[in-house]
N, C-alpha and C positions, 0 to 999 in steps of 0.2 A: 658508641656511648649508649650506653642504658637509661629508660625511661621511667617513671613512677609514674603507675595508675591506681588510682582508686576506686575499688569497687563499691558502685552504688547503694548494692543489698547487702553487704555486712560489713563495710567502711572498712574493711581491707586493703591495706596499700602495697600493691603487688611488684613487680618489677616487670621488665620487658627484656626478654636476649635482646642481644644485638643483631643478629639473623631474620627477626621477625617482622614481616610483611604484612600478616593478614588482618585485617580491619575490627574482626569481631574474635573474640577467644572467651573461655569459661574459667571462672574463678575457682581454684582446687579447693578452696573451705567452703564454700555455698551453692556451687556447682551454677551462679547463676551467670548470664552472656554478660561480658565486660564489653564495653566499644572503647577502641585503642586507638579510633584517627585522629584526635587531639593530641595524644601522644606521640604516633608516627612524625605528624605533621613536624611537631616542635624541636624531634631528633633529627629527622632526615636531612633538613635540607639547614644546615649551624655552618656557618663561612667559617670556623674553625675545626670542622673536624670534613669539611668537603673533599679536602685531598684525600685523606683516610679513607673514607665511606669511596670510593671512588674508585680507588686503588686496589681494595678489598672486593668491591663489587666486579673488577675486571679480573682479579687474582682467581676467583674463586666460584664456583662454579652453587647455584642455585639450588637447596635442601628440597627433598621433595613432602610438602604440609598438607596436612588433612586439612576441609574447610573450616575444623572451628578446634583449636589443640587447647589443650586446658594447661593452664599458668602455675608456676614457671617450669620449664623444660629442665627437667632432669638433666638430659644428655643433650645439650647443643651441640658440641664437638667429644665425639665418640676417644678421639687419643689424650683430650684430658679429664683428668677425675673429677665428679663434680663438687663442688665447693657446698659443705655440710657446717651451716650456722652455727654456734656456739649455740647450746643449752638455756633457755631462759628461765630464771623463776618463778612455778606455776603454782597456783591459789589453789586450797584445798578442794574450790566449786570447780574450777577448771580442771579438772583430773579426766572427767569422762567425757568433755570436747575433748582433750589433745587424745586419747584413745583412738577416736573416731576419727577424726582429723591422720592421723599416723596413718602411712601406707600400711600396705595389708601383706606387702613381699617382705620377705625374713631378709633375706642376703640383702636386699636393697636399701641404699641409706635415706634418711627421711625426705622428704623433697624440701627444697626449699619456699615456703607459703606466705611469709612476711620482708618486708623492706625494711628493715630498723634505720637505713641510713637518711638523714633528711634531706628532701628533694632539693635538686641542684635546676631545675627545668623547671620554669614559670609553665604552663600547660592553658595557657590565653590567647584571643586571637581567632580571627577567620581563617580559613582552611588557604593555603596557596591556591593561585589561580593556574589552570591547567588548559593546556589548546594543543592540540594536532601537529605536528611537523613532518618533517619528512628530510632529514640526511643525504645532501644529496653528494656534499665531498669533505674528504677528512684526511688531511694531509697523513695523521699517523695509521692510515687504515684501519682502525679497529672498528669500527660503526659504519653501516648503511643503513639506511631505510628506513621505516616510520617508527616516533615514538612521540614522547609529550614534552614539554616544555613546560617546568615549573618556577612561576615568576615569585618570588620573593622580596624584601624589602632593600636585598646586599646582592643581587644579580638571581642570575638563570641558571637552573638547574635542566640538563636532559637526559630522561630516565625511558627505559623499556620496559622494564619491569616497576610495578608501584613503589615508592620509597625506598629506589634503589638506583641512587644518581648512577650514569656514568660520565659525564660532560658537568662541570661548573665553569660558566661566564661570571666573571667580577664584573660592576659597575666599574668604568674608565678603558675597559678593553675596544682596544678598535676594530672597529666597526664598518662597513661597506656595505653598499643594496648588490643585490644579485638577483638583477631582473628585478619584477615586477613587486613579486610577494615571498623573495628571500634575502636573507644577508648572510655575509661573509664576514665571522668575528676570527681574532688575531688573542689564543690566550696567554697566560703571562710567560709558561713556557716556550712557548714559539709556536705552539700549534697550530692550524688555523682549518676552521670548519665551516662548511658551509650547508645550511637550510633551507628549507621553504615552509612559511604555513598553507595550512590545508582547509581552511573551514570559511565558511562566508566571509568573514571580514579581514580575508588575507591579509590586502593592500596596504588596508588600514594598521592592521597589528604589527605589523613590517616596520612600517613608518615611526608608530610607537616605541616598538622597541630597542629603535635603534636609538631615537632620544631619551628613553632610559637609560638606555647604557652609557650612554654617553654624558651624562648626569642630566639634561638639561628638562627631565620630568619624573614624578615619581611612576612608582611601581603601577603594571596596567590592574584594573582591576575588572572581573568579570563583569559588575553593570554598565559600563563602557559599550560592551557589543553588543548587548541583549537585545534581539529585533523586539521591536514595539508589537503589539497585539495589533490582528486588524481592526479591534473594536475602537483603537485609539483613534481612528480615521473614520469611524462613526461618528466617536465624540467630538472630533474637531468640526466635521460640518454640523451635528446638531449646537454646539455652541456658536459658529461662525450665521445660522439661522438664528440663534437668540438675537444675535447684533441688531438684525436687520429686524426686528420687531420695531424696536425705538422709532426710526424713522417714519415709519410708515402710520402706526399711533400719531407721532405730533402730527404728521403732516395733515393729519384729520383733523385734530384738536387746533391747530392752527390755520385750518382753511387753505394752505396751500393746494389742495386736490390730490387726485390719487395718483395720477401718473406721477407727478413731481414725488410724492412717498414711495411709491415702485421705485424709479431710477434710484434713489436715494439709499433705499432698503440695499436692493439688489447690488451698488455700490459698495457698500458697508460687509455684504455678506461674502463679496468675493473677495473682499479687503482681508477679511479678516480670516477664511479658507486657507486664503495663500499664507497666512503668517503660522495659525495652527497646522500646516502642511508641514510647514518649515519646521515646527519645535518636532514635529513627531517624525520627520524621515532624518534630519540632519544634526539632533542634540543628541548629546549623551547621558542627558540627565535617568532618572528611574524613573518609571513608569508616575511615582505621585510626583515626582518632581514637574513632568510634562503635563498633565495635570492641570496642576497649581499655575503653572507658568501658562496654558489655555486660558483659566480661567482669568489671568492678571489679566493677559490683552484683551477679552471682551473687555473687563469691567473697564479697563483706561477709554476702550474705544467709544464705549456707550458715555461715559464719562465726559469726553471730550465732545461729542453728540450733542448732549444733553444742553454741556456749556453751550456751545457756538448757536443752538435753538434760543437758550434763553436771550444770547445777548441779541440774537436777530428780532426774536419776538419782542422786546423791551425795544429797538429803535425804531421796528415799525411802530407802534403804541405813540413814543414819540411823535414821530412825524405824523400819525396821523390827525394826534390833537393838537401838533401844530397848524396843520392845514386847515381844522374846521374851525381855529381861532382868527384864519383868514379869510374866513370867506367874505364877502360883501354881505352886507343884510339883505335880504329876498326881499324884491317890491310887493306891493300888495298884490292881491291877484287880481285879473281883471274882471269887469263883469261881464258876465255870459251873453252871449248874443241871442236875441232872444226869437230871431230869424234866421238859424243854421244854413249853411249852403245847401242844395239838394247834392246827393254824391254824385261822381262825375257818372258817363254812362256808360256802359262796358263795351270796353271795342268789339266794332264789327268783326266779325271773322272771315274774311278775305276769300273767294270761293278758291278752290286747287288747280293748279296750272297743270299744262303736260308733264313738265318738270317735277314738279311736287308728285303727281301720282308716280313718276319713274322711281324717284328715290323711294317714295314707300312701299310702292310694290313691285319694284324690279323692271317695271318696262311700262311704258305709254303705247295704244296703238292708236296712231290716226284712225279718220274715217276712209276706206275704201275711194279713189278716184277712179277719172273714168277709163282709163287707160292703164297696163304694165305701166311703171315705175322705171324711168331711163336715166335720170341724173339727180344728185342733190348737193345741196348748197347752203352754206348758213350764211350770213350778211361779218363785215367786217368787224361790228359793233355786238355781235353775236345774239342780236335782236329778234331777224328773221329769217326764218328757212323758205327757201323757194324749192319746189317739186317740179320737176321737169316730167311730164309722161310722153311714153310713145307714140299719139296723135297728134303733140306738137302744145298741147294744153300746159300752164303754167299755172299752179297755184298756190297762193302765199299765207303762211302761216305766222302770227306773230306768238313769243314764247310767251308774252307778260298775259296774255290773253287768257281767260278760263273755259274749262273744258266743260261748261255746262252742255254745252249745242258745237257737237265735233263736227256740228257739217257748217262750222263759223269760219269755211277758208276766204280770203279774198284771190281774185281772179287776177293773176300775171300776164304779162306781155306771153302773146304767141309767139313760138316757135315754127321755122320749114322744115316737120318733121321731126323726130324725135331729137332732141338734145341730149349728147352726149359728156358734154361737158357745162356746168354753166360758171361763171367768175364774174364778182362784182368788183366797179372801179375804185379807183381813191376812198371815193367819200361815200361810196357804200349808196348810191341812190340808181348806179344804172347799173344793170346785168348784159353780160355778153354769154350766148349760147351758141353752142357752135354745134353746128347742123351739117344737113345736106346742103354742098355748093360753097358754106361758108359761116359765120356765125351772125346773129341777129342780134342786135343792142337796141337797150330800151330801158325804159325808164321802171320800175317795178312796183314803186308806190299809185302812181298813176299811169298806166298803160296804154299807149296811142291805138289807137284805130289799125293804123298800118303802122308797122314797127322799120324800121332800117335795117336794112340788110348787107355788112360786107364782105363781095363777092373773094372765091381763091378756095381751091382746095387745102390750104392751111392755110389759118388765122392766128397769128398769136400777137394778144394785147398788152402791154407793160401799164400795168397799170400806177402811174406815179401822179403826185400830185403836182397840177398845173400841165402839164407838155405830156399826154398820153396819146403814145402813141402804138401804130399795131406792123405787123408785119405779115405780108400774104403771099403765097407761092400761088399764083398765077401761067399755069402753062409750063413755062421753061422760065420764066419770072420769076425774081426775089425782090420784092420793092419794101420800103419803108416807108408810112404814111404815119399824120397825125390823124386821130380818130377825129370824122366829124363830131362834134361834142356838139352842137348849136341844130344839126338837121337833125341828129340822137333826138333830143329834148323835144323841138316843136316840127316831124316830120312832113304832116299835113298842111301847114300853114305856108310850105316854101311855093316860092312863086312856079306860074304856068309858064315857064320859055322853053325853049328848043334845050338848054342845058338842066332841063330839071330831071330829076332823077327818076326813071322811067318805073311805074307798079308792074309787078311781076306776080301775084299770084296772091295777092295780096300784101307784098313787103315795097319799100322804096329802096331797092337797089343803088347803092353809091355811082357815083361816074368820077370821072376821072380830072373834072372839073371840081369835084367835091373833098376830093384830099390833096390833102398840102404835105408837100415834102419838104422834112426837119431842116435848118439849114446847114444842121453837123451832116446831114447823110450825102451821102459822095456815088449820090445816082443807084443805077439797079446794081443788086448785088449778084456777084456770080454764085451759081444756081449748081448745086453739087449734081455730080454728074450721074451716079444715082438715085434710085424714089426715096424721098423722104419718110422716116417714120413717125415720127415727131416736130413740132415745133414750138418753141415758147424760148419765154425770157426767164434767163436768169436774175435773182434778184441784183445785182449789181448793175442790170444795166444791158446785158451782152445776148448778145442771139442765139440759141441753141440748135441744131437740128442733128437728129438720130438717124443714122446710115443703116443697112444691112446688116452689118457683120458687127453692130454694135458699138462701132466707133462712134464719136457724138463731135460734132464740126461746133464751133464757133466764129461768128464776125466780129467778134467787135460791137462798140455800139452802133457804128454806121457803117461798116461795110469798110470798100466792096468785098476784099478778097478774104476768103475764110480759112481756118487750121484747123488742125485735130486739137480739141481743149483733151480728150481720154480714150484710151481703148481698154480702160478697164471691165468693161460690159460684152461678152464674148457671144450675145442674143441682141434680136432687135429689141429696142426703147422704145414699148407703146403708151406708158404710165409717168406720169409726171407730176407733180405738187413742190406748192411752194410756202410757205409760213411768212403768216402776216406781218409777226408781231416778231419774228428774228430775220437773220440772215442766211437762213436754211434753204435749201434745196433738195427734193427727191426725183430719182430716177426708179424705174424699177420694167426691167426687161421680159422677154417671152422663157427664159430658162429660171424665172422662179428669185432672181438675184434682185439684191435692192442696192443701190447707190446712195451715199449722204454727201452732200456737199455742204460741207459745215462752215458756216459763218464765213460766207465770200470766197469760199476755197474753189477752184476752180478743177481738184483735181478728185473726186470722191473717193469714200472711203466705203465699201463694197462688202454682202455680208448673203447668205441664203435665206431668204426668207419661205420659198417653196421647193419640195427637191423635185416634184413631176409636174408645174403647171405654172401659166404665164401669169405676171402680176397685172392685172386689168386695173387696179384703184388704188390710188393714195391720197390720203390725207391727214394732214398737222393737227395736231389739239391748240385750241387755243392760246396755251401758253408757248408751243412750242417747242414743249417737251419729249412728246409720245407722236410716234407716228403711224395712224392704221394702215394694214392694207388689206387687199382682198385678192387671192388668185383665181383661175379661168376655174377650179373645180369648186368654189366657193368656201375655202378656207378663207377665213377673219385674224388675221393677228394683228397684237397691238405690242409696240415695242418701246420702251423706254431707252431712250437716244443717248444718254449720258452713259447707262453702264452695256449697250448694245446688245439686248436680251429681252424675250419675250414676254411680256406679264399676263398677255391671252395666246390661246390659239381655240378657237372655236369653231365648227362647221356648220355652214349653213348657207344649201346652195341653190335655195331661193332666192337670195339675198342680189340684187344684180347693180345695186348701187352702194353704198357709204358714203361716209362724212361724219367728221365730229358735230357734238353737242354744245350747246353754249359752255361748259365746263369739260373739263377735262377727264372726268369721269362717266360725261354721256354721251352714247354713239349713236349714228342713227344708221338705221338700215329698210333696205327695201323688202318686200314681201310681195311680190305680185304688184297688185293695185295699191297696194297701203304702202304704209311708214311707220318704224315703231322705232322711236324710242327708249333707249337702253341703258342701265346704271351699270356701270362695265363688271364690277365682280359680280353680280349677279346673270349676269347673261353668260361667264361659265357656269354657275350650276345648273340651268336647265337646259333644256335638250332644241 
């Protein structure tokens, strides 16, 4: 079917073959460029002449056009004649236009230049909507592969060439998905084809289309897909930043402070991002529509803001004028005293303990004694440290004490000889040091003259409240005694008979009249058949001694006959410690190994503390927690017991004694003739 266009520049109303594609052509009377895509549009794609055009366009094969042919075409179809207008009646002024206007070929008949018939084709209207497809099956095989899809108001048209359907879908054809981003339509002849779209909004056009077809939306239209600007996601967060102005204003203007206007702001401003996110990546509306519709949601949000401030501000106001209509009336005031108090007077400032200087500057040194440094000891009360030296000299430090005058020791019971170990009883007021021959007990606040001395190549005292008593290997002897507590205390005072306890070098040596055996013990105990390496109690109660081969014997608490309590220790057991304040036990052997007997366990649980050297020292932190020790090459490690792992290892092989600090974090160590005092992380960093 033929179209009518009108030329702009000399109102010419020209016609269109039927053949004609090309979008721009020249008018034969003015010679000026006509545009025909309003035309095109309005012919091509007429649900009444679809089959035709259709038909025609698969019949007949494609005229080859110059880019711009001037109107109307003489010869569209070369085998028929062309059709020569009837003659009009021309105006005497009109003579030398039609001259000029007349082709200039003698044999050729005149072209045809006017449309006299009145247009049948309204020429209104937006251009069809156009997108990319791709053919991918077509039952009557005439079509593959890419072409466009022209969406109209009465279905889909698919052309290859511009304004030259070959495919027309009617609205009501059915319809099928194929995959993701094609469908499979059913046309009224039986045909059935199948597509795919090709362009960003596949998924989406797919989905559309098919509820087009299917009546249940109108026709798509190109602002549907049109990606939004990235400037639109500018505009969103500088409006979704407007929002959060409001809050942060009142919240000044109303005294609430500024963090509460921050949270509130910063609230409002992601509120309102996420909504402007939403109109511009998930609507379809146009570019002013998205817009318009940004700008609604600030103004509701700030809006609703604005509200909920005033009505908060208006009920505090409120209540507050109700509360100062409550108040009581204020008494008068009183009169001034007219003898102020003097202000009070500024605390003294306490002079610095050993303690105090260790935590501040990483370590306390005593003052130099007169002897190497052979044993150390803190009291149970964690009050005072006793210093055992190699000449048998004891001296007492208290911690509350200040270090104006370090040479403020008081003077301890003597030792026979250097003390090796020392351990205070129950209640913390008498010290046992175990020496050559045996260990010395004595009282440490007040120091006898002659101290007591009980005799036995091993001594070991339990020390328990009320019934302490000790155990001594004597020869081929294992006996169990109650400690003299009463000749301890007042050694000097006991009477001159034939059973008094003979001086020996200046100590009062026990006799055999002077210990009392328990009346649980069940006589002398049998004496392991090799040397002893150790001996003491465990805290429960039970007798311990270390063999050779590092098995470790237990009696019981009285004997006589003894068993193997472990042979988890495959070195001899020279190190031993016990925790005051738990139910802990350590062991620790000559191949570096340490034992825990945890909480009255009888069987240890055994772990390397040194890999080349014997463990000489142990001892418990106050609470019970950390257990130091020292090995034969003067490696320091400190271990925390719960997770069974080191928190020191430090070297330092001066060092010939340890012991904890009244806290858990102070250690002490020997140096020669001194004692220093140590805040434990700080004693790894220095050297």
């Amino acid at each position: 079917m033929s179209a009518s266009v009108i030329c702009r520049a000399c109102g010419t109303r020209l016609k269109l073959p039927p053949e004609f594609t090309k979008k721009k052509a020249k008018c034969p009377k003015c010679n000026a460029r006509v545009d025909v895509a309003a035309a095109l549009n309005a012919t091509a794609y007429l649900p009444t002449l679809a089959n035709e055009s259709i038909q025609t366009a698969e019949s007949r094969s494609t005229p080859p056009e110059r880019e711009e042919d001037p109107l109307p075409y003489p010869f569209i179809n070369p085998t028929t004649p062309p059709l020569v207008p009837p003659p009009r009646p021309t105006k005497p002024n009109d003579s030398k236009k039609n001259v000029q206007a007349s082709p200039t070929t003698g044999n050729q008949p005149e072209p045809l230049s006017l449309d006299d018939d009145p247009p049948a084709i309204l020429l209104a209207g937006p251009p069809p909507f156009r997108v990319p497809i791709q053919v991918t099956a077509d039952s009557a095989n005439l079509f593959h592969g890419p072409c466009e899809a022209v969406f109209v108001a009465h279905g889909v048209f698919l052309e290859s060439i511009p304004y030259r359907p070959f495919l027309y879908v009617p609205i009501r054809s059915p319809v099928s998905f194929a995959g993701r981003y094609g469908l499979d339509v059913t046309l009224p002849d039986g045909r059935r084809v199948a597509f795919a779209f090709c362009n960003h909004n596949a998924q989406q056009l797919a989905e559309d289309t098919a509820a087009f077809l299917a009546g249940e939306r109108g026709v798509p239209k190109p602002g549907e897909y049109r990606r939004s600007p990235r400037w639109m996601l500018g505009l969103a967060l500088m409006l979704a930043l407007s929002v959060a102005v409001g809050p942060i204003v009142l919240s000044q203007t109303a005294n609430l402070g500024t963090e509460i206007g921050l949270k509130l702001g910063i609230a409002f401003a992601v509120a309102g991002l996420l909504a402007n996110a939403a109109v511009v990546l998930l609507t379809r509306m146009s570019i002013l529509g998205k817009v318009a519709t940004m700008t609604s949601i600030g103004a509701l949000v700030t809006g609703l803001f604005l509200f909920g401030t005033t009505a908060y501000l208006a009920g505090r106001k409120d209540a507050s004028e109700q509360s100062k209509s409550e108040l009581p009336a204020q008494p008068p005031p009183k009169p001034s005293d007219q003898n102020p108090k003097p202000p009070p007077d500024p605390p003294v400032q306490r002079p610095s303990t050993a303690m105090d200087v260790a935590y501040k500057n990483g370590v306390y040194r005593f003052e130099d004694g007169p002897d190497d440094v052979s044993a150390l000891a803190t009291a149970p009360d964690c009050s005072v440290l006793v210093i055992g030296y190699k000449n048998g000299i004891t001296r007492i430090w208290r911690f509350e004490r200040a270090t104006i005058d370090p040479s403020d020791f008081d003077l301890g019971p003597k030792s026979d000889g250097p003390s090796t170990n020392i351990q205070f009883d129950a209640t913390g007021s008498i010290i046992y040091m175990t020496c050559t021959g045996g260990t010395v007990a004595a009282l440490w606040n007040t120091p006898p003259e002659v101290p007591v001395k009980i005799p036995g190549d091993f001594i070991a005292v339990f020390a328990a409240q009320g019934g302490e008593r000790f155990a001594s290997l004597r020869g081929n002897t294992l006996t169990i005694r109650h400690v003299p507590t009463s000749l301890i205390k007042k050694p000097v005072s006991a009477p001159k008979k034939a059973a008094t306890p003979p001086k020996t070098k200046g100590f009062l040596v026990t006799a055999a009249t002077d210990e009392q055996i328990p009346n649980d013990a069940k006589g002398l105990l049998a004496a392991p058949a090799g040397h002893l390496t150790f001996l003491a109690w465990h805290p429960t109660g039970k007798l311990l001694g270390g063999m050779p081969d590092g098995s470790i014997l237990s009696w019981g608490a009285s004997g006589p006959g003894s068993t193997i309590a472990t042979r988890e220790h495959k070195a001899p057991v020279r190190a031993w410690a016990a925790s005051l304040n738990t139910w802990d036990f350590a062991t620790g052997d000559d191949k570096g190994v340490i034992g825990i007997w945890a909480d009255k366990s009888m069987i240890p649980k055994t772990f390397i503390a040194s890999a080349s050297a014997a463990i000489t020292h142990l001892s418990f932190s106050p609470s019970g927690t950390h257990l130091a020790a020292k090995d034969a090459e003067g490696t320091i490690s400190v271990w925390d017991l719960s997770a069974q792992r080191a928190i020191l290892k430090v070297r330092r092989p001066a060092a010939k004694a340890i012991a904890y600090g009244p806290d858990d974090d102070l250690l002490l160590l020997s140096d020669g003739k001194a004692v220093e005092l140590w805040y434990i992380p700080e004693l790894d960093r220095r050297p």
